[in-house]
N, C-alpha and C positions, 0 to 999 in steps of 0.2 A: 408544270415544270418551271423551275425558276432559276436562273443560275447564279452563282455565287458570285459575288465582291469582286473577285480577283478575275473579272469576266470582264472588267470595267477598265478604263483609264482617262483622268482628267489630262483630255488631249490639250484642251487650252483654257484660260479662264474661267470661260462660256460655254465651252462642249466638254461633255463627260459619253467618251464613246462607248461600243461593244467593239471587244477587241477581235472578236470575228466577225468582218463586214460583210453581207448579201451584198454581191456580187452580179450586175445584171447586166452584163453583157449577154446575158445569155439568151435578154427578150431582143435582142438585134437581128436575129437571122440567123442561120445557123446550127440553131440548136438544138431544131423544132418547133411547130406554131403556138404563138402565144396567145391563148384567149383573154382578151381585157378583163372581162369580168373577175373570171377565176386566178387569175393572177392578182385582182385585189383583193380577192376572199386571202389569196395565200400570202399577202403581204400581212394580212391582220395576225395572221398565226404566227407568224416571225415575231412580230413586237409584242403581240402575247405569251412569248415564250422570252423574252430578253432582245433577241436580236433588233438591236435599235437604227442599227446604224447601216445604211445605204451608198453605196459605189455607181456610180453613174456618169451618161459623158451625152455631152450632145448628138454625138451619132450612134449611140446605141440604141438604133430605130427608135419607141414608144416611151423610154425610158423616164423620160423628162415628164412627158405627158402624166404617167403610170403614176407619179409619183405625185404631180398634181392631184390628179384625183383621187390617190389615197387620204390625200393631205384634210381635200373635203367633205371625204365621206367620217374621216378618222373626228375632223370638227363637229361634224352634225351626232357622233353618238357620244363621243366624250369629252366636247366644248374646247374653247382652245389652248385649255393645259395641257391636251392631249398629244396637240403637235410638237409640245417643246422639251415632249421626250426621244424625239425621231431626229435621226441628223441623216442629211442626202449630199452629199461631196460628189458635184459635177464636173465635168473636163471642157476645156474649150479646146478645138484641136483644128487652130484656123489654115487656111494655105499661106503659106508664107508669101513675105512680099510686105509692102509700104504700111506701115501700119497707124492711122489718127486714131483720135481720141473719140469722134463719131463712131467709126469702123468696130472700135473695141465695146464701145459703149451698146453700141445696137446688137452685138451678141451677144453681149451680156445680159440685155434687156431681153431678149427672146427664152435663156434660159429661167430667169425670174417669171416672166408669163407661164411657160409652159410647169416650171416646177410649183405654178402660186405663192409665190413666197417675196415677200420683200427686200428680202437680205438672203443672198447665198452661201450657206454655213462654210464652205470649202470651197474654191473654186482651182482646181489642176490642172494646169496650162502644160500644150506638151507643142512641140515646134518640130520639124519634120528638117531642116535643113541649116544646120551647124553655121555654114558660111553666110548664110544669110543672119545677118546680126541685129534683123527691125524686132527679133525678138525678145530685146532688151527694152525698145520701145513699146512693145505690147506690155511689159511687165508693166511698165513705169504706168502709164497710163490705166492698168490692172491698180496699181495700188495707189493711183486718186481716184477710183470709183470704190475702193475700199474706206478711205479717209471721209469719202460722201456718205458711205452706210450701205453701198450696193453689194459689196463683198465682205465677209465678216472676216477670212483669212484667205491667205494664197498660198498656193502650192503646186509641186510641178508634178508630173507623167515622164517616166522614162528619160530624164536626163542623167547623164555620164557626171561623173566626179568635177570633171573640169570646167563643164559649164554652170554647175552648180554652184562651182567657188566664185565664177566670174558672176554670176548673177546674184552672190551672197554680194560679192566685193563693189558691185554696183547699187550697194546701200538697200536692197528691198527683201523683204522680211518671208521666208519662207517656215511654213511648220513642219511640210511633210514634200518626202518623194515618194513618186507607188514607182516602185519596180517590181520585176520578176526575181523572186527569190525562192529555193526549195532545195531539200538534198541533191535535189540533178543537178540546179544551177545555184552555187556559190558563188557567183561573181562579187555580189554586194562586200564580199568579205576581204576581197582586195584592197581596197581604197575606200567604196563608199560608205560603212559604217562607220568608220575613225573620220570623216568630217563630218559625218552628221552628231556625232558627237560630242565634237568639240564646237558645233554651232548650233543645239537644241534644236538637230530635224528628225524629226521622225519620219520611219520607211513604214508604208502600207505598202506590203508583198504579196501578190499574184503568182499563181504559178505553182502554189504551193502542194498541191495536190496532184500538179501536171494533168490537170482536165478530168481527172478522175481513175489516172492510171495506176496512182500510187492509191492502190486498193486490194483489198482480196480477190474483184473478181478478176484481176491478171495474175495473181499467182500461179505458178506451177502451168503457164495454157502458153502457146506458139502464139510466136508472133506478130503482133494484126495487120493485114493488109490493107489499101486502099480502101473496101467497101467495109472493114470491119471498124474504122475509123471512121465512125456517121458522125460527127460534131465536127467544128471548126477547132473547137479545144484540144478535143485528140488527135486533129490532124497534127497541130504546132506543136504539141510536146512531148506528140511520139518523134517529128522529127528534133527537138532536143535533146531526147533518150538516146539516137541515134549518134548525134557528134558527140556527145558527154561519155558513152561507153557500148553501145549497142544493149539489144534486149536478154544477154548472156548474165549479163553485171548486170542490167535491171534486177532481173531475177536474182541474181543473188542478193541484191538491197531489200528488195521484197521480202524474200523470207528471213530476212535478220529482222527485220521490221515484223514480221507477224509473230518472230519469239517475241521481242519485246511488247510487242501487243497486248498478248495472252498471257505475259506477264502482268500484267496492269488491268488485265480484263478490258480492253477497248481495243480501237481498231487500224490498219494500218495510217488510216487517213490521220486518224484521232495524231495518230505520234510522230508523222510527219509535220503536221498545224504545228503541234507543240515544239517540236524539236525548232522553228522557226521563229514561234512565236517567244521565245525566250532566247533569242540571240541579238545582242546590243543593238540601241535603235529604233527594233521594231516597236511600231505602235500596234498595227494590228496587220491579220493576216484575211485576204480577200478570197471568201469561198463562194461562187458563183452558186446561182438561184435559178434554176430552172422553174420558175414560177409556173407552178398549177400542172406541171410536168413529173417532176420528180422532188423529193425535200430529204434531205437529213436532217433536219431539227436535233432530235432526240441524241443521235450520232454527233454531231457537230459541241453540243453538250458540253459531251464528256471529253472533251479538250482539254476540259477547265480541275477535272479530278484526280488528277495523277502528275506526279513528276518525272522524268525523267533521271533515273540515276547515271555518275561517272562511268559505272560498267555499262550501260547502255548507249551512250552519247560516244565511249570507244569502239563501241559493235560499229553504231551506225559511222565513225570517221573512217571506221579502219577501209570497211566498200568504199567511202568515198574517195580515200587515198590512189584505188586503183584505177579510177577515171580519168580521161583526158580534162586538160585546164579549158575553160570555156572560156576565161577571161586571155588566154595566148590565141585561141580559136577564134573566137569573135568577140572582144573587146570589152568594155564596162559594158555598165547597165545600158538596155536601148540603145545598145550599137546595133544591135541586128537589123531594126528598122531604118535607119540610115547606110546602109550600102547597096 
């Protein structure tokens, strides 16, 4: 399996990514138990099948580690050209409060250790508390450990439109925000796409799948309870299903989604990525990896084979239309986590 061209995008000078990134929050806890081993067997299979590019954060349990060690097992069988077709974009996600340039530097330095790598392709700084403002200071001091060669680009986690300007308009160079974006949640389309527009950021979007609900096997079946919701994924975006429209309107998105589907011969996931992955902005969209658990490979694909026509993009607004606003709900991007 090899995927096509248009699978790709020269995100920066230096990195030429896959525009659907593996996703591993899902080795944190949560998701099911992760065997190391066999999550590095199934890491090899992702980057033998195109999937190059990697999503990561310092507390997603093993993640950092995981990645290390692919790095040197990926060395010892295909020498080290082999790593410089892999990108791993990690988060820092400090408690807020006073922030030096030691402080910044020694997590930084822990993420380089444990990913082995000298320079960190991405680094996505996300800050948990608005009013505290040391997270101006962390940038700054973020982008002279990049000027030294420790960070090769910066980028943020879940910030809102407004602090994104103030931290444009504080002179430091952002490429990308990951927010949550997907047919349930349009917030991005408020506000955040038109500056990231007009300042060359691109969005890596989570969420886009909503943990794996926007699928067949919720089609047409009642709506899951507590115990039927075994992921931490599908706990949070069935409760998004919920404020955005309940599981009535789900269902109706669902099967307007699976005509369009079947139209195209692919699957509902496939035309939700897409539908996302081709609205202004985005760079790519974050499909989570249940390493050595479960894989779509094959599925995930065929993303990249089919367009999206105007009669279908109106199927899927016209459901959208009858949802409540999530951005009058709960505000821009990564407002949720701040109240």
């Amino acid at each position: 399996m090899t995927l096509p061209q248009e699978s790709y995008l020269q995100f920066t000078p230096d990195l030429k990514i896959c525009r659907i990134l593996n996703g591993m929050w899902q080795v944190s806890g949560g998701h099911g138990r992760i065997n190391p081993k066999t999550a590095i067997e199934s890491m090899f299979q992702y980057v033998d099948a195109g999937f190059t590019t990697w999503d990561l954060a310092d507390h997603y349990g093993p993640a950092e580690d995981l990645i290390g060690e692919f790095r040197r097992q990926l060395i010892a069988t295909g020498g080290e050209e082999a790593v410089n077709n892999i990108q791993a974009f990690t988060k820092w996600v400090p408690r807020p409060g006073k922030m030096t340039k030691k402080l910044v530097e020694d997590n930084i330095d822990i993420s380089l250790r444990r990913m082995d790598v000298k320079s960190l392709d991405l680094m996505q700084f996300h800050w948990w508390e608005y009013r505290d403002s040391n997270y101006l200071d962390a940038l700054k001091y973020m982008a002279e450990l990049q000027d030294e060669g420790k960070i090769k680009h910066l980028a943020l986690t879940n910030f809102d439109t407004e602090h994104l300007q103030i931290i444009t308009e504080a002179g430091i160079k952002l490429v990308s925000n990951q927010v949550q974006f997907s047919l349930v949640d349009r917030r991005p389309q408020v506000n955040m796409v038109k500056f990231c527009q007009e300042h060359d950021i691109k969005l890596f979007t989570y969420g886009s799948v909503c943990g794996g609900l926007l699928s067949e096997k919720y089609l047409g079946k009642p709506e899951p309870r507590g115990f039927d919701l075994n992921t931490t994924s599908l706990k949070k975006y069935k409760n998004m299903i919920d404020n955005w429209g309940g599981w009535t309107l789900f269902q109706i998105l669902l099967s307007t989604l699976k005509q369009i589907a079947d139209k195209h011969q692919v699957s509902i996931a496939n035309v939700a990525v897409n539908y996302i992955l081709n609205q202004p902005a985005v760079g790519g969209v974050i499909v989570g990896a249940r390493l050595g658990i479960a894989e779509h490979l094959e599925d995930n694909a065929r993303v990249f084979g089919f367009s999206l026509d105007g009669e279908d993009i109106e199927k899927i607004d016209a459901v959208s239309q009858q949802s409540r606003d999530l951005y009058q709900l709960i505000g821009d991007c990564g407002d949720e986590y701040r109240r």
